[in-house]
N, C-alpha and C positions, 0 to 999 in steps of 0.2 A: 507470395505469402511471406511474412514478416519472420524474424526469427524469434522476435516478444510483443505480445501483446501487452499491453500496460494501462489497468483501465482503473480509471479516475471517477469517480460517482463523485458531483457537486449539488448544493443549494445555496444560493447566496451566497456565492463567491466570491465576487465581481470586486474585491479588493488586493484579491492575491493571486489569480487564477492564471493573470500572463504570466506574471512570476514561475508561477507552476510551470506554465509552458515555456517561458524562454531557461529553464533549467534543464530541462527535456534537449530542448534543439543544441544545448552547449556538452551534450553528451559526445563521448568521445568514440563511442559504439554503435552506430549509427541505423541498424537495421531491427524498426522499431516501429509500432504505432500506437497510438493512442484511444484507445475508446473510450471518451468520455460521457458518460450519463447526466444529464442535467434532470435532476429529481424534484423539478416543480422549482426552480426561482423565481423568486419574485423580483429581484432585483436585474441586472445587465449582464449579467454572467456571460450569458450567450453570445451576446453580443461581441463583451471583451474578450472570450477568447479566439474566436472567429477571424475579429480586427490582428489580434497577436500570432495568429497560424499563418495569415496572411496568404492564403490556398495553399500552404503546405498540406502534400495529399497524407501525411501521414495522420491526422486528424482525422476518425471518425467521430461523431457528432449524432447519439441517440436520446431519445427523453425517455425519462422511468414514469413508472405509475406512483409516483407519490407516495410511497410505502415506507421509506428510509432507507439507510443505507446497504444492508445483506439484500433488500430486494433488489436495489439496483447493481449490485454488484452481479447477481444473478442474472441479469437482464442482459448485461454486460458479456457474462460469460459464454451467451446462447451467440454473441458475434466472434469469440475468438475462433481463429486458425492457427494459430502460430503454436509450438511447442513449446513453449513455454508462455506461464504469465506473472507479470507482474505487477505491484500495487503503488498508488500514486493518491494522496490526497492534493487536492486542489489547492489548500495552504499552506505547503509545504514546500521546501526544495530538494533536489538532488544534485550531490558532487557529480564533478564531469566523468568521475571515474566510476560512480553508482553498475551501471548497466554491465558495461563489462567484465567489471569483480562479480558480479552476480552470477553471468552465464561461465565464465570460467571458472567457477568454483563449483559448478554443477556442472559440466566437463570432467572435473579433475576427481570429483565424489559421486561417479553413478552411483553411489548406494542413498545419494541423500538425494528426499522428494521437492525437499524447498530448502532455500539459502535467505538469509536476511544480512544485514550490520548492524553494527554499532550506532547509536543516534546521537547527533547534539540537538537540544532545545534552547530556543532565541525568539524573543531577543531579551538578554538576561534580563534585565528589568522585571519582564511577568512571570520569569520561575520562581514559582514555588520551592521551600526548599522540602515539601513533602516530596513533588515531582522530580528534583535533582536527585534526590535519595533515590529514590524508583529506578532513574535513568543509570545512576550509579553502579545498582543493584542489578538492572537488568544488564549492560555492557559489558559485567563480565563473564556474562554467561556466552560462550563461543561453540561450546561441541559441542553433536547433538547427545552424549549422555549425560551432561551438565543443563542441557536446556531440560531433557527429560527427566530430570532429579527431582528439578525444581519446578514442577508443570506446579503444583496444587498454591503454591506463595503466592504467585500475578501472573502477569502473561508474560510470559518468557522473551516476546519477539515482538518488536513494534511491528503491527499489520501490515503497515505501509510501506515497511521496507524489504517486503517479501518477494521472489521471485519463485515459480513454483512451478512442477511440471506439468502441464496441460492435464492429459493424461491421471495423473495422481489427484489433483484437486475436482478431474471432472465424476472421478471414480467415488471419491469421497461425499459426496451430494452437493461440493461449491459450499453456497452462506445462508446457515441458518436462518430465518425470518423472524425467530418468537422475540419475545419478552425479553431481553439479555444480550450479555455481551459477544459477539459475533466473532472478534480474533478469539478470545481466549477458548470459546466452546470449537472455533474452527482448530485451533494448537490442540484441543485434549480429546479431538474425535480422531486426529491423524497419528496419536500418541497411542490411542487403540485399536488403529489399524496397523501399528508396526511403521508408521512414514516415520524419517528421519530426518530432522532441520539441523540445520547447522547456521552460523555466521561467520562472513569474513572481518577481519578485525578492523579494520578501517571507517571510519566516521564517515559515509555517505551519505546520509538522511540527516536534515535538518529539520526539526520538528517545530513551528510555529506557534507558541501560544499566546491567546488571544481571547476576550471575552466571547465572544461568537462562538467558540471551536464544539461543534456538534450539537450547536443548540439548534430543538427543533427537531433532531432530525429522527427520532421514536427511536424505535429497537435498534441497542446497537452502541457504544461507544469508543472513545481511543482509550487508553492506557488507563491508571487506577483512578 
């Protein structure tokens, strides 16, 4: 058994997806897998990440029902073991020190149910400076009574940068299906159960944007 699951839900990927994964394998915390959801591509996704695992056994490899992204993230959840989990979009990267800051920060805070970071968004050219504001805005928010202050503004915590305890997220129903946005309704149901997020301060998450990014993909989006 793993000591993080880390599940990746994709569609048409197949332009960033090894990326994904060779930022994964350049981790420096190494007891990990991966279960990635392919939610109906059309494109090589599969393919590509497959050719990039290269039979790394830590790749598991399921398809969703086509629903978007809370359903396959649920789909996803029904294979974890590991005690912890953690989020990964497909077009995005992670620093080599991602994993580790994560699980030792939830080590060192048994009181707190999920930990996230701080994000940079790349490659400047496509920021927005509505999104740089956002990203600004949200980065300083670190503890969880600052992230909880501010739950009603935006989402307090990029989704993706989340690592979260089995246990606590399986307690809490996992990811909403309906109409709407799936991190923020996931941050303010765990705000009413009393869970406690936190961030480590360090820039781990590189957040990719891109005209593609969640088109398509129904219920559900990233940041504002």
């Amino acid at each position: 058994m793993p000591a993080v699951d880390i599940l990746m839900p994709f569609r048409n990927a197949g332009p960033w997806i090894a990326q994904a994964w060779q930022s994964l394998r350049r981790q420096r915390f190494t007891d990990w897998r991966l279960i990635a959801v392919d939610d109906h591509s059309r494109d090589a996704s599969v393919e590509v990440l497959v050719r990039a695992a290269g039979g790394d056994r830590r790749l598991t490899l399921i398809s969703g029902a086509g629903r978007g992204v809370a359903a396959a993230l649920n789909r996803a959840l029904g294979e974890v073991s590991a005690p912890v989990v953690a989020r990964m979009d497909a077009d995005d990267l992670c620093h080599p020190d991602r994993l580790g800051a994560l699980m030792e920060a939830l080590e060192r805070n048994p009181s707190w149910q999920a930990v996230g970071s701080r994000v940079r968004l790349f490659p400047a050219a496509r920021v927005s400076e509505r999104m740089a504001s956002y990203l600004r805005w949200q980065n300083r928010l670190l503890l969880p009574d600052q992230i909880a202050r501010e739950r009603y503004v935006e989402c307090t915590v990029t989704h993706a940068t989340l690592a979260v305890r089995t246990e606590a997220l399986a307690a809490a129903g996992g990811w909403w299906e309906g109409d709407g946005p799936e991190d923020l309704d996931l941050l303010l149901r765990w705000h009413r159960l009393g869970y406690r997020v936190g961030k480590v301060p360090g820039v781990l998450y590189l957040w990719r944007e891109h005209p593609g990014r969640r088109r398509g993909w129904g219920p559900g989006r990233s940041g504002p």
